[in-house]
C-alpha positions as CSV (number, residue, x, y, z in Angstrom):
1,X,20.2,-2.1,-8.3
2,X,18.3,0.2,-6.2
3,X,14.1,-0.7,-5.7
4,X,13.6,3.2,-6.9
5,X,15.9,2.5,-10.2
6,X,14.0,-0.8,-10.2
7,X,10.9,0.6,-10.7
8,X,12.3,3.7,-13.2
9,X,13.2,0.3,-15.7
10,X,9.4,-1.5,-15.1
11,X,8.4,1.5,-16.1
12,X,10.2,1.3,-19.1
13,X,8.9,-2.1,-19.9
14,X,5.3,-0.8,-19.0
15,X,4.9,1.2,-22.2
16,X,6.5,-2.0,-24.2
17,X,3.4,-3.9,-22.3
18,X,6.0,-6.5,-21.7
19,X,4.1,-9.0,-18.8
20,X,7.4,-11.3,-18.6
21,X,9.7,-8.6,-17.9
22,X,7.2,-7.1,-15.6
23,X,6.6,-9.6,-13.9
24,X,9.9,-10.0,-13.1
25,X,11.3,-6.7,-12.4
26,X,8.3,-6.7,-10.1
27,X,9.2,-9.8,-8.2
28,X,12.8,-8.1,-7.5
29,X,11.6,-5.1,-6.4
30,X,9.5,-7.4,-3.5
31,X,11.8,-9.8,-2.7
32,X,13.9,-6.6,-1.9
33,X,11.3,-4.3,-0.6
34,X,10.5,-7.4,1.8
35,X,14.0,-7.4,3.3
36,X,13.5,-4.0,4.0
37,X,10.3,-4.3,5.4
38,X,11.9,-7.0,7.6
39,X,14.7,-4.6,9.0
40,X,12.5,-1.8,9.5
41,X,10.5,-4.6,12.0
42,X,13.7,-5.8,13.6
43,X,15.2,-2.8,14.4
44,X,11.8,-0.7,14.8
45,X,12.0,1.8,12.6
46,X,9.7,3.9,10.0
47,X,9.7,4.5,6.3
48,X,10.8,7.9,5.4
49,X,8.6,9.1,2.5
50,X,10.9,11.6,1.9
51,X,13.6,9.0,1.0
52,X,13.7,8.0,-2.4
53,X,14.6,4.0,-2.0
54,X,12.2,4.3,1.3
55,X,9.5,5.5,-0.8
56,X,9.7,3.0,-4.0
57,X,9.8,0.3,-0.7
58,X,6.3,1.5,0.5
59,X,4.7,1.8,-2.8
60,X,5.5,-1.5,-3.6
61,X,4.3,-2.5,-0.6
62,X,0.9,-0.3,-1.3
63,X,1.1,-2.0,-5.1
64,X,1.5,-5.5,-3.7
65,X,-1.8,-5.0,-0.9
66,X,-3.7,-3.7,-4.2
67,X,-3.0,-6.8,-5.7
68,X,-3.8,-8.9,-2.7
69,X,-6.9,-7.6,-2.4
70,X,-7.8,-7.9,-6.1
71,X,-6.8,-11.3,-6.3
72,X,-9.5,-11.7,-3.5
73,X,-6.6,-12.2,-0.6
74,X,-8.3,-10.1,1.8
75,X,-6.9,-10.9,5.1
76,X,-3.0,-11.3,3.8
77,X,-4.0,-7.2,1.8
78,X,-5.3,-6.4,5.3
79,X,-2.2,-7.5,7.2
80,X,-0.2,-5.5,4.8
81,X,-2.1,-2.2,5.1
82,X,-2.2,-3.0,9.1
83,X,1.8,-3.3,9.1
84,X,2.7,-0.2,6.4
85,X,0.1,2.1,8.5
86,X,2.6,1.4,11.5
87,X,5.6,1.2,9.7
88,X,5.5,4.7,7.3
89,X,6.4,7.9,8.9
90,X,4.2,10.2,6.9
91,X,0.6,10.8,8.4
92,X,-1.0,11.0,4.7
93,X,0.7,7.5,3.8
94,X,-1.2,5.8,7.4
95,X,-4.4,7.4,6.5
96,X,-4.3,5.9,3.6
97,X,-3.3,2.9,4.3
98,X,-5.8,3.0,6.6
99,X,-8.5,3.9,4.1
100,X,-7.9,0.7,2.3
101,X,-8.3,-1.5,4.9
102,X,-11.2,0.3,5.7
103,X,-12.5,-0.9,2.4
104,X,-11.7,-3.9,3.0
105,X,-13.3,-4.8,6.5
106,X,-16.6,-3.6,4.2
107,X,-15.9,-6.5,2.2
108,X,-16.1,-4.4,-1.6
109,X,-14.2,-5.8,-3.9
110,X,-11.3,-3.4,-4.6
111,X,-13.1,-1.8,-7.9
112,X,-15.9,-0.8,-5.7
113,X,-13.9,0.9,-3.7
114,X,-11.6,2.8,-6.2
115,X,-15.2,4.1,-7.8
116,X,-17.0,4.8,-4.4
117,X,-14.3,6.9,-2.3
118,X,-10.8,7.1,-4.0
119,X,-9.9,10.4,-5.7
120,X,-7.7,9.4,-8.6
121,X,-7.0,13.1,-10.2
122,X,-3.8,13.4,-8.5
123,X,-1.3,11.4,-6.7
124,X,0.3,11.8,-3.7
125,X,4.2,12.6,-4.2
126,X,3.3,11.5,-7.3
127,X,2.7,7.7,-6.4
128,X,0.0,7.1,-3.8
129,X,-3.8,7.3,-4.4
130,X,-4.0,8.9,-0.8
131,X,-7.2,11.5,-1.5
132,X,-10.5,9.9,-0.6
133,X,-14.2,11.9,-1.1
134,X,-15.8,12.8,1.7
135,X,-18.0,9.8,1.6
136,X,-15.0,7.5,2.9
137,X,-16.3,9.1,6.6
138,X,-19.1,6.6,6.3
139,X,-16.5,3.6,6.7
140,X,-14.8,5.1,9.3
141,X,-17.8,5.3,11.5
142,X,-18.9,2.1,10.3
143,X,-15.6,0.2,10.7
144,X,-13.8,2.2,13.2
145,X,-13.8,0.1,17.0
146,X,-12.8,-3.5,14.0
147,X,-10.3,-1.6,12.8
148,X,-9.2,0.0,16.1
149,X,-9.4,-4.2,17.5
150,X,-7.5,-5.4,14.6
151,X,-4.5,-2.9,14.4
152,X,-4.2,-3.1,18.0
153,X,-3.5,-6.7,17.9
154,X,-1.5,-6.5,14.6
155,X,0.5,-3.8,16.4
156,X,1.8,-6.2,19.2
């Protein structure tokens, strides 16, 4: 099974507010999205955004640094916003990556940072909180030659 028909069945089980299940189903889709990850290293390619089983792949991987970073992981979250804002094709998917880690290097705890910059009204093809209020600029100036350092280095 596909990570995109993967995550169309969690979804089932997220209405049924089944945790097991979830849990599970969950754990596939990153054991698989992690292969995928892997070949997209190995043979240097991008995500297509545009590609169904490319996008559930990098939402998972944008679900998985959320959870990182809420479970107070910071550098492991960081590394994956580092790699996915190198590895996705689509300009609005780095940026936001980016954002993230941005939030991040400010050390707020991922709540913080949702209710300080992120603009949840509408989601980006409809799975990525990629719209940010115009406050975000603040961390860019702030954090921008760190961040600059540290995707550099993660880049090599």
């Amino acid at each position: 099974m596909s990570i995109a028909q993967k995550y169309k069945e969690l979804e089932k089980y997220l209405h049924k507010d089944d945790a097991e299940k979830i849990n599970k189903i969950f754990s596939e889709i990153l054991k698989e999205t992690f292969d995928l990850v892997n070949k997209k290293i190995e043979s240097k390619g991008t995500f297509d955004i545009n590609d169904p089983e490319e996008a559930a792949a990098v939402r998972a991987m944008f679900e998985y640094m959320l959870e990182l970073w809420n479970d107070g992981e910071i550098e492991e979250a960081k590394e994956v916003g580092y790699d996915m804002a190198y590895l996705v094709n689509d300009p609005k998917i780095k940026e936001m990556f980016s954002m993230y880690v941005l939030g991040m290097l400010d050390k707020l705890d991922i709540d913080t940072f949702f209710e300080k910059y992120v603009d949840d009204s509408q989601a980006y093809k409809d799975m990525f909180l990629a719209e940010f209020n115009d406050d975000i600029d603040e961390l860019v100036i702030k954090h921008k030659k760190q961040f600059q350092e540290e995707f550099s280095k993660d880049a090599k």
